[in-house]
PDB file with one MODEL, atoms N, CA, C and O in Angstrom:
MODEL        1
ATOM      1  N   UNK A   1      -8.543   7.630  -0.813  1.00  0.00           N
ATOM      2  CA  UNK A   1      -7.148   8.005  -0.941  1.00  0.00           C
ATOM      3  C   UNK A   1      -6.644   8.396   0.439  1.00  0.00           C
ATOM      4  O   UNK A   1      -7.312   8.958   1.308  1.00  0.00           O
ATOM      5  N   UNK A   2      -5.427   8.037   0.516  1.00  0.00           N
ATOM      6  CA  UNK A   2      -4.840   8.523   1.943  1.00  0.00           C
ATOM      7  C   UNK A   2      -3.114   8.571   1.823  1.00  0.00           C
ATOM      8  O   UNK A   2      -2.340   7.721   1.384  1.00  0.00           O
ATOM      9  N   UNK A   3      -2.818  10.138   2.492  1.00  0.00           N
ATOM     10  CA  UNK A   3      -1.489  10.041   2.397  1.00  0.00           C
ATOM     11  C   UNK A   3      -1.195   9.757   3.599  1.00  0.00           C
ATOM     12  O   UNK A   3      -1.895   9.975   4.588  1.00  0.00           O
ATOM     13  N   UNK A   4       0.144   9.120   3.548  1.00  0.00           N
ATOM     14  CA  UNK A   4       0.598   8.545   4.970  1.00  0.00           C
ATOM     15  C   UNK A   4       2.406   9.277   4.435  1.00  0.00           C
ATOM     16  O   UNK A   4       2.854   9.452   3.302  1.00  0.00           O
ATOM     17  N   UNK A   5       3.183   9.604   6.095  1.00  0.00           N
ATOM     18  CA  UNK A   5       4.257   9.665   6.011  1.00  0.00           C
ATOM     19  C   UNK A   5       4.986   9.006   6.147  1.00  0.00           C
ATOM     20  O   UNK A   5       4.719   8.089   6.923  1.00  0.00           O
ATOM     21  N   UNK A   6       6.459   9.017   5.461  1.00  0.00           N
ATOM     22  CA  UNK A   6       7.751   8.092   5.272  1.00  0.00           C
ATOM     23  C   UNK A   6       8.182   8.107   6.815  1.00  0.00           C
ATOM     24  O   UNK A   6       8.479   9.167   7.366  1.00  0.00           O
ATOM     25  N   UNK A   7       8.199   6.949   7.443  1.00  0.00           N
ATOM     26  CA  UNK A   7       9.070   7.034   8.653  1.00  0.00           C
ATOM     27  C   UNK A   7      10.222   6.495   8.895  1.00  0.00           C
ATOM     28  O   UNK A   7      10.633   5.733   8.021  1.00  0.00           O
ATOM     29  N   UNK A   8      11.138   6.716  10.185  1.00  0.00           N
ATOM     30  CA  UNK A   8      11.945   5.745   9.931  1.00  0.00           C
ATOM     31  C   UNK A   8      11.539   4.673  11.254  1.00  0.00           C
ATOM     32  O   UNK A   8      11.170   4.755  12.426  1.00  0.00           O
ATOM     33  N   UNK A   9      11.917   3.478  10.085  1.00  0.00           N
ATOM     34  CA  UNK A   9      12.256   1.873  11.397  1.00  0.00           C
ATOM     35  C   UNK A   9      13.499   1.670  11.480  1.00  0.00           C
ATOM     36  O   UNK A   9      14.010   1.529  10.368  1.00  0.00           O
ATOM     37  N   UNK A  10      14.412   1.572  12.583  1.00  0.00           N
ATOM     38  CA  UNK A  10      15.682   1.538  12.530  1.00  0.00           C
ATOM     39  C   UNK A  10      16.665   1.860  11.613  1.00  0.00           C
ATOM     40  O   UNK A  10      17.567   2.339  12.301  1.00  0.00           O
ATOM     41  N   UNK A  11      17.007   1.871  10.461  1.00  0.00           N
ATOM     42  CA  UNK A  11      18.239   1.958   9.474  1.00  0.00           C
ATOM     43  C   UNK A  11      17.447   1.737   8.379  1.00  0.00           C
ATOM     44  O   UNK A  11      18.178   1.404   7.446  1.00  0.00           O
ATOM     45  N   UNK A  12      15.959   1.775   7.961  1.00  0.00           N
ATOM     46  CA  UNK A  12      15.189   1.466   7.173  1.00  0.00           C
ATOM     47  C   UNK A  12      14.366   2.801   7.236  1.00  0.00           C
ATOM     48  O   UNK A  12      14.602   3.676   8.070  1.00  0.00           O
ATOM     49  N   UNK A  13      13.073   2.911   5.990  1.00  0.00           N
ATOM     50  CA  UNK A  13      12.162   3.610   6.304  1.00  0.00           C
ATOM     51  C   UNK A  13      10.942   3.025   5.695  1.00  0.00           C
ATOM     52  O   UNK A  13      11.005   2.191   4.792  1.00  0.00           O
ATOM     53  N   UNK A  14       9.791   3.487   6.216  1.00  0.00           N
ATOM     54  CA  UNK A  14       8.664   2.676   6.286  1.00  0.00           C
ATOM     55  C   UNK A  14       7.235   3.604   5.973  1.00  0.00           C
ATOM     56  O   UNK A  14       7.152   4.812   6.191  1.00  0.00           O
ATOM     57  N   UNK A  15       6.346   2.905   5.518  1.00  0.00           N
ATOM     58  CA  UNK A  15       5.091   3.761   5.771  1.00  0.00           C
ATOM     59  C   UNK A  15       4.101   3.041   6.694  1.00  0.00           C
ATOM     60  O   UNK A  15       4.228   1.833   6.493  1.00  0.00           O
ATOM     61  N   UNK A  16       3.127   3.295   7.662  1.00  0.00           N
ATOM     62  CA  UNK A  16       2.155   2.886   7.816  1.00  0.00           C
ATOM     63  C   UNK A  16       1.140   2.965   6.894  1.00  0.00           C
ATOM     64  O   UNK A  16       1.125   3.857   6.045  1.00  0.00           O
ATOM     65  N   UNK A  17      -0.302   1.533   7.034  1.00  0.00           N
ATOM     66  CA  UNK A  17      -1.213   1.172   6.238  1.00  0.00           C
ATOM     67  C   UNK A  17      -2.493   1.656   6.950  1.00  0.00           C
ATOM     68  O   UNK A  17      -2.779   0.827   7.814  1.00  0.00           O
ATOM     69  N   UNK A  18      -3.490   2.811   6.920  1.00  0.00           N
ATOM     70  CA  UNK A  18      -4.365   3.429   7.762  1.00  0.00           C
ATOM     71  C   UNK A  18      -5.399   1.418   8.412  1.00  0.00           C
ATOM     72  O   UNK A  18      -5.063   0.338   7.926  1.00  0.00           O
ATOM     73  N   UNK A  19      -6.028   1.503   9.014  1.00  0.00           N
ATOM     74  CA  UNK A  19      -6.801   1.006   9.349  1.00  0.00           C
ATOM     75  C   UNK A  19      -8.022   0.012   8.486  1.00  0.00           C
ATOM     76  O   UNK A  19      -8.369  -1.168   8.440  1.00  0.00           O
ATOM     77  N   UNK A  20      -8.434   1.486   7.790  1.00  0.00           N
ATOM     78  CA  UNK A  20      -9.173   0.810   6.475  1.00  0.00           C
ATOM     79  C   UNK A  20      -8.633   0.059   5.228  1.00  0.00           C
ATOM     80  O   UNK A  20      -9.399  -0.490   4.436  1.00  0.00           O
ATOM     81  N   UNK A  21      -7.401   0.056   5.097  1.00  0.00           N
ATOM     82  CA  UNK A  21      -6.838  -0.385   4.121  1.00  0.00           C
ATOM     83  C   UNK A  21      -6.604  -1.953   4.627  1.00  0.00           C
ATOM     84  O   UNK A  21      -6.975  -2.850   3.870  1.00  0.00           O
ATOM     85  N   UNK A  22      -6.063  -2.250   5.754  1.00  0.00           N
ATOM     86  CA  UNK A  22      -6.098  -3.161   6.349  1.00  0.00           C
ATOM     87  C   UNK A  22      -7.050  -4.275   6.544  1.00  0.00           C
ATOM     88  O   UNK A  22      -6.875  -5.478   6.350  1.00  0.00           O
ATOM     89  N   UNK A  23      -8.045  -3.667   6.946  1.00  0.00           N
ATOM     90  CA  UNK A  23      -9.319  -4.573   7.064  1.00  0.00           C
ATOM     91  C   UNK A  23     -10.050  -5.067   5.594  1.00  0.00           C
ATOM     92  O   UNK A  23     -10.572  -6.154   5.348  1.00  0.00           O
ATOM     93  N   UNK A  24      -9.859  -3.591   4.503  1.00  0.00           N
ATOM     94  CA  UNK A  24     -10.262  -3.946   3.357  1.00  0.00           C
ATOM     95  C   UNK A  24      -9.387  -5.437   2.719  1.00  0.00           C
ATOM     96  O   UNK A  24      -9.964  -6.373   2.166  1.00  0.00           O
ATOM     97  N   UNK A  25      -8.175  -5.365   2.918  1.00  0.00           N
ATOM     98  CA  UNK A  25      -7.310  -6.141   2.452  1.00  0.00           C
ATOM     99  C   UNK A  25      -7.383  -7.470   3.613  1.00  0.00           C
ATOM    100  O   UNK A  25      -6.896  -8.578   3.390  1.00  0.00           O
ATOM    101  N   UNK A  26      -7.965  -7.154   4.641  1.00  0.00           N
ATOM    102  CA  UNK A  26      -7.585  -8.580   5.518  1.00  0.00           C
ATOM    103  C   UNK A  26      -6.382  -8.932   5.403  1.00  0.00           C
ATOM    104  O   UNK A  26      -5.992  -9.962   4.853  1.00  0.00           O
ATOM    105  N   UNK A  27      -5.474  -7.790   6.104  1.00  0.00           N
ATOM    106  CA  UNK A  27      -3.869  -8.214   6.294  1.00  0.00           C
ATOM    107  C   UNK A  27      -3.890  -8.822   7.639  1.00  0.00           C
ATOM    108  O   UNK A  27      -4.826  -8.774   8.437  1.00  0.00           O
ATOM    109  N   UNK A  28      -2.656  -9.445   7.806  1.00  0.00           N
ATOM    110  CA  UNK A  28      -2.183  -9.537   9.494  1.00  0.00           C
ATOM    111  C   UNK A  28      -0.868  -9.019   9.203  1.00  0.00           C
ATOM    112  O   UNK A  28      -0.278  -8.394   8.322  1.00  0.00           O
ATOM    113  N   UNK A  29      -0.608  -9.708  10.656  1.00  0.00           N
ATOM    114  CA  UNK A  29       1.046  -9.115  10.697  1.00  0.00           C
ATOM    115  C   UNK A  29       1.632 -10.504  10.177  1.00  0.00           C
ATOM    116  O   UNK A  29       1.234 -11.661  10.312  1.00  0.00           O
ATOM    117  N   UNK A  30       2.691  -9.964   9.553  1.00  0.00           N
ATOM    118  CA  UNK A  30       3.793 -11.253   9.052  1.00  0.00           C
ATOM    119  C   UNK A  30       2.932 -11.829   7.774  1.00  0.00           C
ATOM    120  O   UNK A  30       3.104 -13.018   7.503  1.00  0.00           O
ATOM    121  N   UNK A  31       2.131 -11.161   7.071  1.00  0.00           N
ATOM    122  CA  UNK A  31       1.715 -11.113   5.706  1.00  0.00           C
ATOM    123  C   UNK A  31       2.947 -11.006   4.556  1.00  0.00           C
ATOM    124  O   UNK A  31       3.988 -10.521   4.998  1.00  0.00           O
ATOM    125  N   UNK A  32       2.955 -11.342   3.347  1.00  0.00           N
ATOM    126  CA  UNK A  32       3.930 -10.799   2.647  1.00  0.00           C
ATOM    127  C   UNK A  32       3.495 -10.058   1.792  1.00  0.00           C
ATOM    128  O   UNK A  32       2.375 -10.112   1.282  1.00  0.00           O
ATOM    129  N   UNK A  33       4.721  -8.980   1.472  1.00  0.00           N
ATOM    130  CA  UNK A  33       3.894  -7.797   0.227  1.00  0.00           C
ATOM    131  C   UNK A  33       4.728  -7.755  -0.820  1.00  0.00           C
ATOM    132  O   UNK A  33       5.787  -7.203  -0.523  1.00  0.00           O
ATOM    133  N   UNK A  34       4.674  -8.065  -1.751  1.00  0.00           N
ATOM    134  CA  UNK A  34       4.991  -7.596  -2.975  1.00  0.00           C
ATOM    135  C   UNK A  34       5.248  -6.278  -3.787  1.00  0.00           C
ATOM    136  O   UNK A  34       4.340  -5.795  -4.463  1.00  0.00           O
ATOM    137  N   UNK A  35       6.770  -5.566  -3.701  1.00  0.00           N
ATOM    138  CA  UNK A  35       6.439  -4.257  -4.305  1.00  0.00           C
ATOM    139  C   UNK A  35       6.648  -4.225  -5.398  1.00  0.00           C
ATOM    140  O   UNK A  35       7.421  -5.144  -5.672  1.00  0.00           O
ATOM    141  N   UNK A  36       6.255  -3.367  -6.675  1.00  0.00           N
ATOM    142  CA  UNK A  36       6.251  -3.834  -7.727  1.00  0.00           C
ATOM    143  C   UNK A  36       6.367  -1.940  -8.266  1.00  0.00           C
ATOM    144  O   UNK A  36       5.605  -1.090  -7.804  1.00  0.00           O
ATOM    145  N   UNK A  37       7.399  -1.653  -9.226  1.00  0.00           N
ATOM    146  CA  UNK A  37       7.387  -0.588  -9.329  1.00  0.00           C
ATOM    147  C   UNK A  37       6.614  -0.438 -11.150  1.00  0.00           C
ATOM    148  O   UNK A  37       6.740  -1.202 -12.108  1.00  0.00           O
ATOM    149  N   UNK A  38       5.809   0.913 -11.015  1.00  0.00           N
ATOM    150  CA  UNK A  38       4.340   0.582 -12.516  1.00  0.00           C
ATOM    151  C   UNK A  38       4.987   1.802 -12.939  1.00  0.00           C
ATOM    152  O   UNK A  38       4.748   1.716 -14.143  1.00  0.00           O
ATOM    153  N   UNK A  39       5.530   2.703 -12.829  1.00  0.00           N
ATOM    154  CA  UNK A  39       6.178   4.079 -13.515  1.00  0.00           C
ATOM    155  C   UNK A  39       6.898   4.260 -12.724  1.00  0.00           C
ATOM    156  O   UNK A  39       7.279   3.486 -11.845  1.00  0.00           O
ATOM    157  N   UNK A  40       7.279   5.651 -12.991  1.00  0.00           N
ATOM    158  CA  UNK A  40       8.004   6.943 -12.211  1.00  0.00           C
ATOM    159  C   UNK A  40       7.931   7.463 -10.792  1.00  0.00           C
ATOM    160  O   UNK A  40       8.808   7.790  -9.992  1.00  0.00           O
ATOM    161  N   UNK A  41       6.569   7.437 -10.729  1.00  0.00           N
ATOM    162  CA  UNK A  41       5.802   8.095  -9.878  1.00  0.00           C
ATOM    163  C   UNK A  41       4.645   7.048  -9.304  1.00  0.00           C
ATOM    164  O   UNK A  41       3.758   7.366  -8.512  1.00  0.00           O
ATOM    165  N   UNK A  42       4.863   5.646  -9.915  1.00  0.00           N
ATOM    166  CA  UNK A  42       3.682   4.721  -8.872  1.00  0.00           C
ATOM    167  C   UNK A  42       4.420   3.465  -8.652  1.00  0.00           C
ATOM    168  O   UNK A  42       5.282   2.971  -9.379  1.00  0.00           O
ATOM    169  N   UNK A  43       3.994   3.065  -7.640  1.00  0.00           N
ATOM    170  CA  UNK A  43       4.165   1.466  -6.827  1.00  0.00           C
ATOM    171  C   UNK A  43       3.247   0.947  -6.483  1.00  0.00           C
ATOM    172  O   UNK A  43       2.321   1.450  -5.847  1.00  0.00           O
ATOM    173  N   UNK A  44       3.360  -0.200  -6.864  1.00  0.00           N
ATOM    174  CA  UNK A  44       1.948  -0.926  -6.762  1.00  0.00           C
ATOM    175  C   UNK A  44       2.128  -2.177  -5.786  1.00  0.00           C
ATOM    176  O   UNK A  44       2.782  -3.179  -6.077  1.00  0.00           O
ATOM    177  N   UNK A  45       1.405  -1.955  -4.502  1.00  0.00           N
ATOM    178  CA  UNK A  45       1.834  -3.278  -3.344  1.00  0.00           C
ATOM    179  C   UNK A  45       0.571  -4.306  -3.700  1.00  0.00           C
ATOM    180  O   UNK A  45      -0.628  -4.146  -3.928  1.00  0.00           O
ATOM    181  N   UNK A  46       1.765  -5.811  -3.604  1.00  0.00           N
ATOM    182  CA  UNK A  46       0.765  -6.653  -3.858  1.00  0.00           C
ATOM    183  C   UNK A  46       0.351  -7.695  -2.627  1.00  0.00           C
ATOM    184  O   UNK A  46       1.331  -8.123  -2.018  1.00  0.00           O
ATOM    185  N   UNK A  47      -0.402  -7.973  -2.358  1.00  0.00           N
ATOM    186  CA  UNK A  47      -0.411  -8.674  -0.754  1.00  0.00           C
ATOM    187  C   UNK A  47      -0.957 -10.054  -1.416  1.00  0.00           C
ATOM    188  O   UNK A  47      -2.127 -10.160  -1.784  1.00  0.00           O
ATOM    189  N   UNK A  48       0.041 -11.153  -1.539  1.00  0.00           N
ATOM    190  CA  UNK A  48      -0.443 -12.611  -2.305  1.00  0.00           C
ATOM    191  C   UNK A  48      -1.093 -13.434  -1.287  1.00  0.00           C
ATOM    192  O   UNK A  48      -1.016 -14.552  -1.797  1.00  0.00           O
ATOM    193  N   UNK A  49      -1.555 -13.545  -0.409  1.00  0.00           N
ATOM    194  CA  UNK A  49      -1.929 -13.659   1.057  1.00  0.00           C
ATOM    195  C   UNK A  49      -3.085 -13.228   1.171  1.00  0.00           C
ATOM    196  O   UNK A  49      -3.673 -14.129   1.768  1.00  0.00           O
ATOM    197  N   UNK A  50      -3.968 -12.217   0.929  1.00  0.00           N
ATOM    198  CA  UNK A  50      -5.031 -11.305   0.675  1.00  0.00           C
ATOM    199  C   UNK A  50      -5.856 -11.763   0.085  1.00  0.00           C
ATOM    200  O   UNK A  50      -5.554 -12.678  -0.682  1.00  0.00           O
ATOM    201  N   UNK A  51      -7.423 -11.276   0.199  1.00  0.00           N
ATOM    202  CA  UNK A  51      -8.143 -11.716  -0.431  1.00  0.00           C
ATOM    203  C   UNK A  51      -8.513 -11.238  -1.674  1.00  0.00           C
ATOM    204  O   UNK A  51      -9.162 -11.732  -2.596  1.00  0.00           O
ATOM    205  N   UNK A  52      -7.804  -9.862  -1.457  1.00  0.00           N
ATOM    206  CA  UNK A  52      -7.684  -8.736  -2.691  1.00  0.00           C
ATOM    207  C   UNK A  52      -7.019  -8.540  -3.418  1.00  0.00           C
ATOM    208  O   UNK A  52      -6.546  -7.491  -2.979  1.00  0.00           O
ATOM    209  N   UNK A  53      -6.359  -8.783  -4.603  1.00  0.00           N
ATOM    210  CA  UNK A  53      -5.697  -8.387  -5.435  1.00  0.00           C
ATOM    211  C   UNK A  53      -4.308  -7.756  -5.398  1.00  0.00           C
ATOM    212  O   UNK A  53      -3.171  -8.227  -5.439  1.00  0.00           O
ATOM    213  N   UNK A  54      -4.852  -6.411  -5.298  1.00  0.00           N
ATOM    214  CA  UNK A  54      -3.505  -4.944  -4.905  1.00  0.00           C
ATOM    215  C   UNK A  54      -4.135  -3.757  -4.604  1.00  0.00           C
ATOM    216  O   UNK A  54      -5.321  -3.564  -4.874  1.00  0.00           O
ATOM    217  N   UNK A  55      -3.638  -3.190  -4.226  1.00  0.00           N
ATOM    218  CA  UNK A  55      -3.371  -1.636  -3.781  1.00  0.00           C
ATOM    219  C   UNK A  55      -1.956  -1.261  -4.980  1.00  0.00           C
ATOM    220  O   UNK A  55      -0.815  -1.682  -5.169  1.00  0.00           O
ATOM    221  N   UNK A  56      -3.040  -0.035  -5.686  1.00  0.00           N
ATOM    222  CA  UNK A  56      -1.993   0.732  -6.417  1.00  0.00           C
ATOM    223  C   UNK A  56      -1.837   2.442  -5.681  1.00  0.00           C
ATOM    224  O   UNK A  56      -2.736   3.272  -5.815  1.00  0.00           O
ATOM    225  N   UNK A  57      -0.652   2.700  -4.983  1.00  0.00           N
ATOM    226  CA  UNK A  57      -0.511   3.831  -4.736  1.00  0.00           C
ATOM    227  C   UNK A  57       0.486   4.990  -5.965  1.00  0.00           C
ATOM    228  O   UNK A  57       1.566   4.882  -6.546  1.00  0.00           O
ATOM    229  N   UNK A  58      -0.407   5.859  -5.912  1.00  0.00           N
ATOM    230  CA  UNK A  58       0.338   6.713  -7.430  1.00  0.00           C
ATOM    231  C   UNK A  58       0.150   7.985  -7.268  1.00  0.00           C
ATOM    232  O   UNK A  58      -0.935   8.408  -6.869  1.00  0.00           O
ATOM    233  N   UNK A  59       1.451   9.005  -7.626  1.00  0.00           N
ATOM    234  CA  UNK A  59       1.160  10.403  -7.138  1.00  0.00           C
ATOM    235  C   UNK A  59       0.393  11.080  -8.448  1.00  0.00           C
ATOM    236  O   UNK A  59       0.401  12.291  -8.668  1.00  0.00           O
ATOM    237  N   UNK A  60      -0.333   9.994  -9.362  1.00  0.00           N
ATOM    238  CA  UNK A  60      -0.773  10.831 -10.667  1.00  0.00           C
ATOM    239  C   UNK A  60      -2.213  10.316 -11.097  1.00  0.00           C
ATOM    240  O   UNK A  60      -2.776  10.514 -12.174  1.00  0.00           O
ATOM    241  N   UNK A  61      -2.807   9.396  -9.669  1.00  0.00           N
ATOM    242  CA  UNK A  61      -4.152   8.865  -9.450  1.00  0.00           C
ATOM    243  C   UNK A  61      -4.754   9.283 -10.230  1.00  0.00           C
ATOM    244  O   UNK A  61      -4.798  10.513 -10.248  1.00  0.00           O
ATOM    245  N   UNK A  62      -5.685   8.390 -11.484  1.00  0.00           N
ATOM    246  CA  UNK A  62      -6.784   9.212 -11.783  1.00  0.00           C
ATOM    247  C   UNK A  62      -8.018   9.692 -11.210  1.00  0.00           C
ATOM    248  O   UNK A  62      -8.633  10.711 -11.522  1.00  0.00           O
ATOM    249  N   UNK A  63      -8.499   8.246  -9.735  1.00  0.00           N
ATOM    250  CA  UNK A  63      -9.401   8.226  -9.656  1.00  0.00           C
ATOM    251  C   UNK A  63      -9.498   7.611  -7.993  1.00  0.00           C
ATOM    252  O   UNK A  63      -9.777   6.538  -7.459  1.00  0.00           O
ATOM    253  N   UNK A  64      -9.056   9.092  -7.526  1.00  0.00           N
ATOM    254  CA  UNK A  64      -8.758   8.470  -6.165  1.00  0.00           C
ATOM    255  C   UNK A  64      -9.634   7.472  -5.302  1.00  0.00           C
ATOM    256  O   UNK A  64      -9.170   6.639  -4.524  1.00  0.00           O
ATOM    257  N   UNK A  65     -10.966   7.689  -5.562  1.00  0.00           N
ATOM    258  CA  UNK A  65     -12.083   7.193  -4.551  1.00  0.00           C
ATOM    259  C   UNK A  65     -11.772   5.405  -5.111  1.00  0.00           C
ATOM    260  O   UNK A  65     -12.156   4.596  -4.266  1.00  0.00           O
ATOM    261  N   UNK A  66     -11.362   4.988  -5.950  1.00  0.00           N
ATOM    262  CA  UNK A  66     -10.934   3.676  -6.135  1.00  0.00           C
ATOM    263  C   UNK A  66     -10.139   2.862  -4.677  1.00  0.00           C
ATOM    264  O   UNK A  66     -10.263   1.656  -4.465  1.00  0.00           O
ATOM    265  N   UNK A  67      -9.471   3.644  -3.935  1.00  0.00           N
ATOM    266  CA  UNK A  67      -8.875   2.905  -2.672  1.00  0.00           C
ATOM    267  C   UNK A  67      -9.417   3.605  -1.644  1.00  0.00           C
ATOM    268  O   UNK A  67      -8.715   3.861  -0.666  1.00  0.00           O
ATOM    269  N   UNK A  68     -10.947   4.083  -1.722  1.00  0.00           N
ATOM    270  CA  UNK A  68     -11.745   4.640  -0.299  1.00  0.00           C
ATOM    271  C   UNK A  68     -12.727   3.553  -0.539  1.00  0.00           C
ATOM    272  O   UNK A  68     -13.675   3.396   0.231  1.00  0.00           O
TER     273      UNK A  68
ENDMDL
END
């Protein structure tokens, strides 16, 4: 699990993706992501490009060690 902060990119705002998430996912740059909203309180990014599936980020995780 990893929290990251809301930043801003010009007139937008953004999060960074730590390192490990990256490599786990084998992103590059100019990848596309898919956001996909699963409740209230979760979003689930989908990277169709990836060799992985998704990343579900959720403030009501059951089981955090799932995205370590």
């Amino acid at each position: 699990m990893s929290k990251q902060k809301v930043i801003r990119i010009g007139n937008s705002l953004g999060i960074t993706l730590p390192a490990k998430f990256v490599e786990r996912l084998s992103l590059r740059v100019g990848d596309q992501v898919k956001l996909v909203f699963h409740d209230e309180s979760s979003l689930i990014l989908e990277f169709p490009d990836s060799s992985q599936l998704s990343l579900m980020s959720t403030a009501k995780q059951s089981d955090p060690k799932k995205l370590d």
